[in-house]
N, C-alpha and C positions, 0 to 999 in steps of 0.2 A: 199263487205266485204270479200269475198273468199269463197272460194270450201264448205271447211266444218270444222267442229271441232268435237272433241270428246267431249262431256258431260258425265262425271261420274256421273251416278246417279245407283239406286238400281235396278228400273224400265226401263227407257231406257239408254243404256250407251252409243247410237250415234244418237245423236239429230241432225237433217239434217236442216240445213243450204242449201235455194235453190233450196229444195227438190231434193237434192242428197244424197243419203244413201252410204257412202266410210268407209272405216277402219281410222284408225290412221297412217298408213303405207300413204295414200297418204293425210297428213295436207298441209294445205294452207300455204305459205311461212308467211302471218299475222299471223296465229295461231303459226305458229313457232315458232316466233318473240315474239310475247306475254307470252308463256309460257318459251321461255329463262330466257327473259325480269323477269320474275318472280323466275323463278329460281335461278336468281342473287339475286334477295330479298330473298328467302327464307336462302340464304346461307348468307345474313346477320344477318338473324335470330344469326348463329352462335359465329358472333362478340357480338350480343346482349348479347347473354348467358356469354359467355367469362366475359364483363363486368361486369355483374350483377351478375355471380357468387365469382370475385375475389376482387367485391366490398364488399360483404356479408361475407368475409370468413377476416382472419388475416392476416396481413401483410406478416407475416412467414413464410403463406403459399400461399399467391397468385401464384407466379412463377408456381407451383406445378399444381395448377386448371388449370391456366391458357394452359399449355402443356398436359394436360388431355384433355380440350376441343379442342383445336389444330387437336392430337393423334387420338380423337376418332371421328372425323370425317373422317381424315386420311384412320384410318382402316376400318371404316365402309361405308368410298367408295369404299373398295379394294375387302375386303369381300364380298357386296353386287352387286361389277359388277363380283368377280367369281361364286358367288354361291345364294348369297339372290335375286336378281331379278327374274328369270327362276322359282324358287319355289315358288314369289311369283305371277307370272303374267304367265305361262307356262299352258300347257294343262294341264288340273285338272282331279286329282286322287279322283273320290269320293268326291268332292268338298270340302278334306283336303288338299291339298299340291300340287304345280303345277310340274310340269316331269322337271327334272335337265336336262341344256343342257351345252352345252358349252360358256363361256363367249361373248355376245353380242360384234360384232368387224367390221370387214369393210365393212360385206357385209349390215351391219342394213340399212335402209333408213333414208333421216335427220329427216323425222317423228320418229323413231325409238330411235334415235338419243337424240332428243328431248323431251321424254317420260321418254326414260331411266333416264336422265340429272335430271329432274324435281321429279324423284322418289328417286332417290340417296338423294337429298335435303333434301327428309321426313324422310328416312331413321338415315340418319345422326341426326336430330334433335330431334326423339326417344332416339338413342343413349345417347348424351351430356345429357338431363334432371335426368340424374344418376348422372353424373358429383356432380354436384353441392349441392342434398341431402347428399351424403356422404363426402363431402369435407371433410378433414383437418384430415383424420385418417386413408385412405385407402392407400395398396401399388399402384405404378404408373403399375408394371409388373400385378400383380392382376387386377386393372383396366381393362388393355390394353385386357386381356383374356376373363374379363366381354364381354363388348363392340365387340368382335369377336363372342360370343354366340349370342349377341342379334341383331346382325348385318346380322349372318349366317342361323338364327334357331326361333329365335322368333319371329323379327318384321315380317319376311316375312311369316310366316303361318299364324298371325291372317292378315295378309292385305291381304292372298292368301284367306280368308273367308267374308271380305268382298268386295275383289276391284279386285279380279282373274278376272273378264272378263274386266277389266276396256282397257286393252292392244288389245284382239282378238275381241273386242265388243259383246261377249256370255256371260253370266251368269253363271259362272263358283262355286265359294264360295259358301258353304253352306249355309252360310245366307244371300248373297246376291241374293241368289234363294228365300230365306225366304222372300225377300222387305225390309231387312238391310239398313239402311240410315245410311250414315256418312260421308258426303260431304267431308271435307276435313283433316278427320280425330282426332275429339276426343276422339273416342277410339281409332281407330286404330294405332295414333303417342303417343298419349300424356295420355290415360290412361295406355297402354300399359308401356311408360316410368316411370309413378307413381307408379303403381303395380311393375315392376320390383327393383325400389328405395325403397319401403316399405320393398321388401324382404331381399334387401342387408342392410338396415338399423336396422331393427332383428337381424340381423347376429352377423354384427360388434359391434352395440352398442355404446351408447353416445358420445363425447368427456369426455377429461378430464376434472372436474370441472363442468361441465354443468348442472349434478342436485345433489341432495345428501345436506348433511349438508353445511350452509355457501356457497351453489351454488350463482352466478349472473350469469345472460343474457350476453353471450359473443358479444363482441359488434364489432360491420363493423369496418373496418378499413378505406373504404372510400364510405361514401354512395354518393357521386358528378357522382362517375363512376356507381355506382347502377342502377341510377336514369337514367344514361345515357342508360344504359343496357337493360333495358324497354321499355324508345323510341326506340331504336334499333329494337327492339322484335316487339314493337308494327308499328313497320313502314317496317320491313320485315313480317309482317302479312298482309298487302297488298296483297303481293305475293304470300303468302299460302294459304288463302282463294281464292283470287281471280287467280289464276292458276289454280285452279281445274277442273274451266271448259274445261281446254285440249284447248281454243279455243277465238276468242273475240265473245261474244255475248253481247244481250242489259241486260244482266243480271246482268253482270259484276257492274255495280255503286249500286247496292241494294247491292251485296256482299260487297263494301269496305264500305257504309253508315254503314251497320247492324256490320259490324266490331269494326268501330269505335266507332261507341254509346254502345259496348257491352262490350268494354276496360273500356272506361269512367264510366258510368254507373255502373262494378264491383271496381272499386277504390275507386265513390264515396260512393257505399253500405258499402265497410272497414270504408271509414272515418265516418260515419253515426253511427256505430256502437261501434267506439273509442270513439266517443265524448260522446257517451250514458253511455258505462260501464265505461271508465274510464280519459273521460276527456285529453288524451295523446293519438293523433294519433301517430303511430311507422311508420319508413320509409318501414321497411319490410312487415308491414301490406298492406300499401298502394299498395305498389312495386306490392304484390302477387295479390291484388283487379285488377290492370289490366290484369295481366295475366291468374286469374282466369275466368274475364271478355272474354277477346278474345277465352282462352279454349272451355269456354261451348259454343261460338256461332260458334264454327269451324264448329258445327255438322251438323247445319240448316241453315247456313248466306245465303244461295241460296233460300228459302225457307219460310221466314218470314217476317213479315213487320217490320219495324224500331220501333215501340213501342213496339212490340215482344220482340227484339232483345235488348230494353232496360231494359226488365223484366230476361230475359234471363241474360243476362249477372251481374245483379242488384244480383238475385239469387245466380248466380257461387261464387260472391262475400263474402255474408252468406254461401254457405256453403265452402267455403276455410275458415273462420273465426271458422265454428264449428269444422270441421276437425283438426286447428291447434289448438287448444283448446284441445282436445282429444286424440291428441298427446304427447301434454305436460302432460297430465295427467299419460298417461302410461308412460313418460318418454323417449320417441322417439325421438332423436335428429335431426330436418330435417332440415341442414342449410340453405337451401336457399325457404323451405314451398313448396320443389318437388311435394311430396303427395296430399295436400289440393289443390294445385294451378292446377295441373292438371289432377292426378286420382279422386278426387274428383268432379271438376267442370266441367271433361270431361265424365262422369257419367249423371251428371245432363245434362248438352247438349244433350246428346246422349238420353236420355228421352223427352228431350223437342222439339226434330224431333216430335215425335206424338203428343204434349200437345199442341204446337202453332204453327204448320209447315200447309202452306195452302197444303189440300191434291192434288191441282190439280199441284202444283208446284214439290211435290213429286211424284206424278203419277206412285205408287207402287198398285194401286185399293186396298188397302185396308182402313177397317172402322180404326177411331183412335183407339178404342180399343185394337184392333187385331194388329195393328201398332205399339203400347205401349208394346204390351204383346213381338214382336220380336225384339223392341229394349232394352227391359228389357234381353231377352233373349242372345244378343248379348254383350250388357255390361258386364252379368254377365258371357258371355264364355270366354269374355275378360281376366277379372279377374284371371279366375280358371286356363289357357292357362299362363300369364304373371307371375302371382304370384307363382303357383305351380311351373314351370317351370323355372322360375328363382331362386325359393329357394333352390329347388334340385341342379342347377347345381352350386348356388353360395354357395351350403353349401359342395358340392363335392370340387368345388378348394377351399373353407378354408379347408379341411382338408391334401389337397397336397400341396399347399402355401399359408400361411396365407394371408390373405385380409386386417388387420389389422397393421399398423407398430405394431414397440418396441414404449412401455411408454417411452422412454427418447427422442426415435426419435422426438414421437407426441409432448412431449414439449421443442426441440428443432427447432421444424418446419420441415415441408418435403421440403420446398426450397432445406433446404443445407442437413437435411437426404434422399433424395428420388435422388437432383439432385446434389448434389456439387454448390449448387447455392446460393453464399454467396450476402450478400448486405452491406449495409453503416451500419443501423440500426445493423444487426445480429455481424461485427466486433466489433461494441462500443461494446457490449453486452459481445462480448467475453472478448476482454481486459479487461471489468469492473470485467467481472468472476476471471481473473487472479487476482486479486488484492484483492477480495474478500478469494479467496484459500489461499494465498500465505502470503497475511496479510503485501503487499510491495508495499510502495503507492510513492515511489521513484520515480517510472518510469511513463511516464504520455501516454497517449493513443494516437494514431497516427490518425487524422484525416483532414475530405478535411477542413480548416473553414470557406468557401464562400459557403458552404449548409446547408440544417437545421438542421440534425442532426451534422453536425460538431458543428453548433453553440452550440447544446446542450455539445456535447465532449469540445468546450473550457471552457463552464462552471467549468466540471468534472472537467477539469486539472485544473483550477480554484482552485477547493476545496481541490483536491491531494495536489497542494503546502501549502496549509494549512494545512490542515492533516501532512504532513511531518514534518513541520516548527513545531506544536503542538508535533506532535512525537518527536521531537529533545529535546522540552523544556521537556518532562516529561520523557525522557531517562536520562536525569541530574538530574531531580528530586527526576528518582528513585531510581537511584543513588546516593543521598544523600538522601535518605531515607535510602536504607538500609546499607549505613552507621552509621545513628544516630540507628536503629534499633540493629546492633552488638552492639554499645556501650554501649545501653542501658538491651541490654540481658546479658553483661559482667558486667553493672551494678549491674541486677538485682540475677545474680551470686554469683556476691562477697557481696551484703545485703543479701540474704536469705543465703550464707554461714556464716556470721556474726552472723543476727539471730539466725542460730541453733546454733551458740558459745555459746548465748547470752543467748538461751534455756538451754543448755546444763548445764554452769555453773550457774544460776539463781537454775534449779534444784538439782543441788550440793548443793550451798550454802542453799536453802532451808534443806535440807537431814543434812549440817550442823550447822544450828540452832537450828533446833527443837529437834536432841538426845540431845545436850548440856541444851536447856530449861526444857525436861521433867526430866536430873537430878537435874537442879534445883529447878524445880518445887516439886519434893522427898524431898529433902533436904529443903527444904522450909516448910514441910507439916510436917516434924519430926522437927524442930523446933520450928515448931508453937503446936507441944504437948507437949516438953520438955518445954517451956517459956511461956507457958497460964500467968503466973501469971504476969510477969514482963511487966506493959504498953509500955515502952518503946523500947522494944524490940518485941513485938506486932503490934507499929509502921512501924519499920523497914520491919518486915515478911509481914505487907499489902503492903509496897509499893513496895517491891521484888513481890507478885504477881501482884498487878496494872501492872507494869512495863513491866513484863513477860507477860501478855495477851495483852498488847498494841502491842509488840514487835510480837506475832504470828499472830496477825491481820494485824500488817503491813507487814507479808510475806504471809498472806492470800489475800490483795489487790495486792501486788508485782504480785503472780504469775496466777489471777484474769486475772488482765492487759494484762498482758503477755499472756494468752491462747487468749483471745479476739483480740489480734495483730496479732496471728498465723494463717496462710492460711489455717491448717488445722482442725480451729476450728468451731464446731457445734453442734446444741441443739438438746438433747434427748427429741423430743416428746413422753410420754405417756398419757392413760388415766388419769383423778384425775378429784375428787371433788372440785371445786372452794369452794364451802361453806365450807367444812368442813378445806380446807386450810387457807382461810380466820379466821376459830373459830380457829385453831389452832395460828396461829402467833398472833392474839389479845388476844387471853388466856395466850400468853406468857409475855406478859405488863399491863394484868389486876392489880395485885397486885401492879405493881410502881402505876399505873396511882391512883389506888383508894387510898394509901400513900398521893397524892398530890392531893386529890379530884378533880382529871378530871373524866368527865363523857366519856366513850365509847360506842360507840352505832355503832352498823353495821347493812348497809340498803341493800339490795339486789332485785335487781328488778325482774318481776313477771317473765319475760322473758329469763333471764338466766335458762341458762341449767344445770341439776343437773351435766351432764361429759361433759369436753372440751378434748379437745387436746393440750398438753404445755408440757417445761419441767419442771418440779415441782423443781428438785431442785433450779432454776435460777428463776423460778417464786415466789420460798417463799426467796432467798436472797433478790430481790426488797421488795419486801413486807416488809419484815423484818426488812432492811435499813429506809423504808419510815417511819413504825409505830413507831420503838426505837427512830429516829427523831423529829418525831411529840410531843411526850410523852415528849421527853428528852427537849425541847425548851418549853412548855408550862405550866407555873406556875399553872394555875388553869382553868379550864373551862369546854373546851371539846374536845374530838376528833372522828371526824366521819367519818367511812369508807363505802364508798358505791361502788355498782355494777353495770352498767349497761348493757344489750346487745345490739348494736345494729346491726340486721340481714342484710349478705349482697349474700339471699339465700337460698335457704332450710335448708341447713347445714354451712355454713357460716356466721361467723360473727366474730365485733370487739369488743371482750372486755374491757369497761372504767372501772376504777375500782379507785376513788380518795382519797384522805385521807386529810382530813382536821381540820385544827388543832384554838386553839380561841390563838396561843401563839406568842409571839414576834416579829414573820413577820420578813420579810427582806427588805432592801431596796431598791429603782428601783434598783441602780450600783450595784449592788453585784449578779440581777436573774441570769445573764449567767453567771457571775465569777461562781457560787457555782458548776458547771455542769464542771470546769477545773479540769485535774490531778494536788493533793497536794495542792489546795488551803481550805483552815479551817476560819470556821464560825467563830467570835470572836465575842458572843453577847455584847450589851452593856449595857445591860439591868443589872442594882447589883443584882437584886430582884431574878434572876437563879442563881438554885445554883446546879451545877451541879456536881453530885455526882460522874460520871465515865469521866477518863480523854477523852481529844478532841482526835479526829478520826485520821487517819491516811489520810486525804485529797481525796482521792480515792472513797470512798461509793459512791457517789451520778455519780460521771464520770461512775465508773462500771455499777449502775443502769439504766442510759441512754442507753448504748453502748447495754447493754441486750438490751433494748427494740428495740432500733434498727434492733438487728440481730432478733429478734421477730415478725418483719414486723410493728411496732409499734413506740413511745417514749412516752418520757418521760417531760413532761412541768411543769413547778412552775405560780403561781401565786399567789401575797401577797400583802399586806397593810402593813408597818411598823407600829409596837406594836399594829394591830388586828388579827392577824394570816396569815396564807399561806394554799394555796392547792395543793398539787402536784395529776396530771394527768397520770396516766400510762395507755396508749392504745397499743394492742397487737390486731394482727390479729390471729385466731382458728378455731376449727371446733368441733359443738357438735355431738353426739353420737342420738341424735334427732332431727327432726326439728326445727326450732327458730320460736315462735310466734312474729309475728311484733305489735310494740303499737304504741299508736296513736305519732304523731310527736312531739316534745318538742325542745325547745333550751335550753341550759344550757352553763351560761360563766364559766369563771374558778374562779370566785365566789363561783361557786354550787348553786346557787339562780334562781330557776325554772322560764322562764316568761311565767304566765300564761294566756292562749286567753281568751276572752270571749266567755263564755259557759251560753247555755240557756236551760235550760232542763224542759220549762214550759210546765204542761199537762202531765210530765212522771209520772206514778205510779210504784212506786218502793214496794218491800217486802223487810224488815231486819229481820232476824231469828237470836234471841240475846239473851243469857241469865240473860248478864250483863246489869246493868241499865244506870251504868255511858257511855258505851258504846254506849247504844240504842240513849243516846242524844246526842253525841258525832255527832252520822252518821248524827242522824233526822238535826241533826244545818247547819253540812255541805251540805245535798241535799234543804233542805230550801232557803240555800242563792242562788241557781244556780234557784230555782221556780221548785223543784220537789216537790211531793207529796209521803209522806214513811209511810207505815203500817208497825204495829212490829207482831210479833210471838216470844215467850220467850223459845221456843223449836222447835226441830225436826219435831216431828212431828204435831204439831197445826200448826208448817209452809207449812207441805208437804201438808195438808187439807186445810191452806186457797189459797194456790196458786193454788189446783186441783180444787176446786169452782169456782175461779175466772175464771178459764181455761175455764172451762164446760159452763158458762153462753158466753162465747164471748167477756169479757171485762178482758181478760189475764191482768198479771201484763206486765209491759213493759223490767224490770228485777228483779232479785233474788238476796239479798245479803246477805249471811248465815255463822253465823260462826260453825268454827270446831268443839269443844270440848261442850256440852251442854248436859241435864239432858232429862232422856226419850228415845229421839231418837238424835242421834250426825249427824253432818252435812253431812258426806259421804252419810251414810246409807239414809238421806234422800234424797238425790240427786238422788242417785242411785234408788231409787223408784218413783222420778218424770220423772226422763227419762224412766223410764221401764211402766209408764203408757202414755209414749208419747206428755210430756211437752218439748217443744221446743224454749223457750225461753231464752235470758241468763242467765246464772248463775255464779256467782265471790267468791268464796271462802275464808274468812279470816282465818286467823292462826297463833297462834305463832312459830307451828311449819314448817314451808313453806321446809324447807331444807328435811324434812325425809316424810313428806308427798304427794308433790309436785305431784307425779307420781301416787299415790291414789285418790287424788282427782281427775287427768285427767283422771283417766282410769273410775271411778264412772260417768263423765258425764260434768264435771266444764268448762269453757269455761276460766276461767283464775283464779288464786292465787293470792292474795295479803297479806305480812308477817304483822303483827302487832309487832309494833306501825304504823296504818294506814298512808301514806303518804299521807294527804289533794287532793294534787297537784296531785300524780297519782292514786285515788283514782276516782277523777272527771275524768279526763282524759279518763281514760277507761272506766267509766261509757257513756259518751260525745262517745266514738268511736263505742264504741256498741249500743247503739242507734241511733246514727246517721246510721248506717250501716241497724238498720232494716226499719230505714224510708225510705229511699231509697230504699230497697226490697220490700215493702209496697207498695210505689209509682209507682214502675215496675209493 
């Protein structure tokens, strides 16, 4: 087999072969050969990396990684044959730091030779595991300076702590005095590398995008080469583990078996754990499972038996899975799982030297305990040595050259920011950018089109002739737009100058009418006192006034119209009383209507608000229009004006407010004619006889057009010779909340359709003085199956409802009128709520407009105006009951 070899171990570090005890200085030409041999492996390790870094990282920036890993082997051979070998493997100072000599050169022996060879390899591979945790945001010059610290300074003190006599065969390191185990280094290569990447990755800080709001997982650009990058790794780990021994022995096949089952073994632990939490193995996961696999058995693959070494490596696997988990927690961006996959895993290795390592195969005489306790020791000088040590010196050069690119660079990519390294992809991009800026889709993008991304770029120009070809149509377009636009602005120039003409002299001629009529009107009024006596002259002086107010009203709808036309017309919202507006304009037509024995009756629902919002004066002309119509058409019957709210809101609601009349109706043809400017009613009915001449055609057109601008209108609805209803609905706002009642429909009949309501089982109280009344209610709640007690006052009502209270068999509501002998309806309410009766209560009254807010504030739960309306009478009775049974049932 040959002379001898060197055995790196903690315990003996020249394992004789022959039983000849030689140095390293004279290896057997096989040992040579084998450790070249491996050597060569180990520096494919660095293709591996290469791969699996620039697979892992963007497209943008592979070039970039990829000349990093290149580089920093580069330097960290250069570095480490002037200066890191000797410190790391030289005569030991106090078993920190070996005696600096001069660069190893012709006089070495090819043992020498061959040692050196095979330590540069680890050297190197330290090195690059930086590389790739910080991809894709650091400078290349910043890099290159890292890599000469850790090449010059770092790796070789902690390898001068545990592997210093590995070269002169004495026991040189401090801890490998201690019986330090770390076969082929994971601490010494690869936690070392992790610690130092953890440092720089604090430093510099996430990418961009990568966590924070709306973050996603930046994703490989080609995981084919990843994949590749692993094998790579995992088949130059041959020669890492197994070169260790400096030598061939029979040992050599347990180190590449325990290798291999410890790669495998940690990939499949990733995949095992993917499928558990989330169903979605990730390439990266897997990727880091074998490497964390090969990591943790670096420490002991000499050492262990093959089931070991499947527990081992199975392990490294969990804990690179919790590592990077806890990563991402704090927000630690490690592109390629540097940290977990090898300071983590090489942690745990380095532990499991004493937890499964046969001790006769470590042959350091120590118990596992004591074993445990120096490679716990060892790891964690690692640590303090790696991480201290690198933070310091990586936070000194960020503050003399940042470490960091520019933000535009990082999302432009370090390809072409770091190296001038432009590609296929990066041009389209940029052309696309021009076109973008520039807003010029003219010119189309220059590309190969026998590649893939050209195929993509012939798309683009593809779309560009479109785009163009579209741009052309709608540069015509809009240019006949704003064409038609001038004309129509020169248009609307020379109308709204007409207009104001039209304003202008409308108002003139107004201004000369009306001096000219009110001296007529004088002149009119002194001869209607000089000629009282003469009838026919009497005549004449009436229909000189008829005449004369027909004539002011037709310059009252004239310039009505005319303001309604005008752009700059709008309604003065104030407060006002709807009721009291209401009793006003029907108080106005009481005396014709009761002349012609119509009846008048106004109904207002409980729910209207004593103040709205309107403008009064535009709300009492509708008004006024509708009722002088209603009145004026209706020979005999009735006419009835109602109210209603309906809420759309706390304070919002639409006002209906109808007027319905028993008089001559109109015909279908004629509903929307009557809503035209200047068209006049011509009944045909002989039996009217209408005492004031016909209108000036305008009323009813005006009255719409308000309601309109109102947020509202205005609609008819009639039967020929049984009357009409006109609908005026306006949007408002009251000054109080709006009570909501129960739901109804109403056609433009005015004829309520009522549900069926069941109120069997309800006990009701009526507090009544009246008698016609009292049977009035009792008939109405009888037909729906309630049950109604009376009380003929105040307070005999307030004492049987407190009774009924106190036993448990409460009324189910209260129905009390206002105005009665003894005690009056407020005063009693207001004493059933003050002794904590909670049930409803509905207030009747004739006076509902001036009381309204008395009653609510005593206690009432709603108002109803008398003459009782049947239909919303039950209604609200039906909504409030319904509403406690339901409370009841909760």
């Amino acid at each position: 087999m040959g002379d001898l070899f060197v055995y790196r171990s903690s315990g003996n570090f020249l394992i004789l072969l022959n039983k000849v005890c030689l140095t390293v200085f004279e290896a057997s030409s096989l040992d040579m050969i084998w450790v070249l041999l491996c050597a060569a492996l180990v520096m494919l390790m660095q293709a591996g990396f290469c791969c699996l870094e620039t697979g892992l990282c963007r497209t943008k920036n592979n070039i970039n990684v990829a000349l990093k890993n290149l580089m920093d082997y580069c330097v960290t051979g250069m570095v480490f044959w002037a200066v890191g070998f000797w410190l790391m493997f030289g005569e030991s100072t106090n078993g920190l730091i070996g005696e600096f000599r001069l660069p190893i050169g012709e006089n070495a022996t090819p043992g020498q030779l061959t040692f050196f060879l095979f330590q540069l390899t680890f050297a190197g591979t330290s090195a690059t595991i930086i590389s790739g945790a910080v991809a894709e945001r650091v400078r290349f010059n910043a890099y290159i300076i890292t890599t000469l610290v850790i090449g010059a300074l770092v790796y070789p003190v902690i390898g001068h702590w545990c592997w210093g006599g590995s070269f002169t065969g004495n026991a040189s390191g401090w801890l490998q005095e201690m019986g330090f185990v770390d076969f082929a280094g994971s601490t010494v290569v690869h936690s070392v590398g992790g610690w130092v990447s953890l440092a720089a990755l604090i430093i510099i800080g996430p990418r961009k995008g990568r966590f924070g709001a709306g973050a996603k997982p930046i994703q490989a650009s080609n995981v084919p080469m990843a994949v590749l990058g692993v094998m790579l790794l995992w088949f130059g780990w041959f020669g890492f583990n197994g070169g260790s021994t400096l030598g061939v022995t029979d040992g050599i096949p347990r180190i590449l078996v325990n290798t291999s089952l410890a790669a495998a073994a940690g990939s499949c632990a990733m995949l095992l754990i993917a499928l558990i939490t989330s169903n979605q193995p990730t390439v990266d996961r897997l990727i880091n499972g074998v490497v964390a696999g090969l990591v943790a058995i670096t420490a002991s693959c000499h050492a262990v038996s093959p089931m070991s070494a499947v527990l081992i490596g199975a392990v490294g696997g969990i804990v690179c899975s919790l590592i990077t988990k806890m990563l991402i927690r704090f927000r630690i961006d490690d592109v390629i799982g540097a940290v977990p996959a090898h300071a983590g895993a090489g942690v745990w290795g380095t532990l499991a030297v004493a937890l499964l390592g046969d001790p006769k195969l470590l042959d350091t005489g120590l118990p596992w305990t004591e074993q445990l306790m120096v490679q716990f020791i060892g790891a964690t000088s690692a640590f303090i040595w790696a991480f201290g040590v690198g933070f310091v010196v990586l936070l000194t050069i960020n503050e003399i050259t940042p470490l960091r690119v520019k933000s535009e660079d990082e999302i432009k990519g370090l390809n072409v920011a770091e190296h001038g390294a432009s590609s296929e992809l990066f041009d389209l991009m940029s052309q696309m950018n021009v076109h973008r800026n520039t807003g010029d889709y003219t010119q189309t993008v220059d590309i190969d089109p026998n590649s893939e991304i050209g195929r993509i770029g012939m798309q683009y120009n593809s779309v560009l002739q479109r785009i163009s070809q579209d741009q052309r149509v709608m540069q015509t377009a809009s240019r006949e737009i704003a064409k038609m636009n001038q004309e129509l602005m020169q248009t609307r120039t020379r109308e709204l100058k007409e207009s104001t003409l039209k304003s202008h002299f409308l108002t003139q001629l107004e201004q000369e009418i009306r001096k000219p009529m009110q001296v007529i009107a004088e002149h009119n009024d002194q001869m209607r006192q000089k000629h009282a006596s003469d009838s026919t002259c009497m005549q004449y002086i009436d229909q000189i006034e008829d005449d004369s107010r027909h004539l002011l009203d037709l310059v009252d709808d004239i310039m009505n119209l005319t303001d309604l036309n005008s752009e700059n017309f709008k309604l003065h919202e104030t407060k006002l009383a709807i009721r009291d507006l209401l009793d006003e304009v029907c108080q106005k037509y009481r005396p014709q209507a009761k002349t012609k024995h119509i009846e008048m009756q106004t109904q207002i629902g409980p729910n209207v608000p004593l103040m709205i919002y309107a403008d009064v004066d535009r709300l009492r002309q509708i008004l006024d229009h509708l009722i002088h119509n209603a009145v004026r058409y209706t020979r005999t019957g009735y006419v009835h004006i109602m109210a209603k709210a309906i809420p759309q809101g706390e304070f919002n609601l639409i006002l209906r407010i109808t007027v319905e009349d028993s008089g001559i109706g109109i015909k279908n043809d004629m509903l929307e004619r009557i809503f035209d400017p200047f068209f006049k009613f011509h009944p045909e009915d002989d039996q009217i006889n209408l005492s004031d001449p016909a209108g000036t055609g305008m009323g009813l057109t005006i009255c719409r057009r308000l309601a309109i601008a109102s947020h509202g209108n205005l609609t008819v609805g009639s039967e020929h010779g049984k009357g009409s209803t006109f609908c005026l609905t306006f949007q408002t706002k009251a000054d109080h909340p709006v009570v909501p009642l129960p739901q109804w429909s109403k056609d433009d009949s005015g004829e309520y359709e009522l549900a069926n309501i069941d109120l069997s089982g309800k006990r009701i109280l009526y507090v009544e003085d009246q008698y016609d009344m009292q049977q009035l209610i009792q008939n109405y709640m009888r037909g729906v199956g309630a049950k109604v007690d009376l009380a003929d006052n105040g307070k005999v009502g307030m004492e049987i409802a407190m009774a009924a209270w106190k036993t448990g068999r409460p009324y189910d509501m209260v129905l009390i009128d206002h105005l009665m002998p003894v005690m009056n309806g407020i005063t009693a309410v207001t004493k059933l709520r003050e002794q904590g009766f909670t049930q409803p209560i509905v207030m009747l009254s004739a006076h509902a407009s001036n009381y309204r807010e008395k009653c609510m504030t005593a206690g009432c739960n709603a108002l109803l105006t008398k003459p009782v309306d049947r239909d919303m009478l039950l209604r609200m009775t039906h909504k409030f009951l319904s509403r406690q049974s339901v409370t009841a049932g909760v």
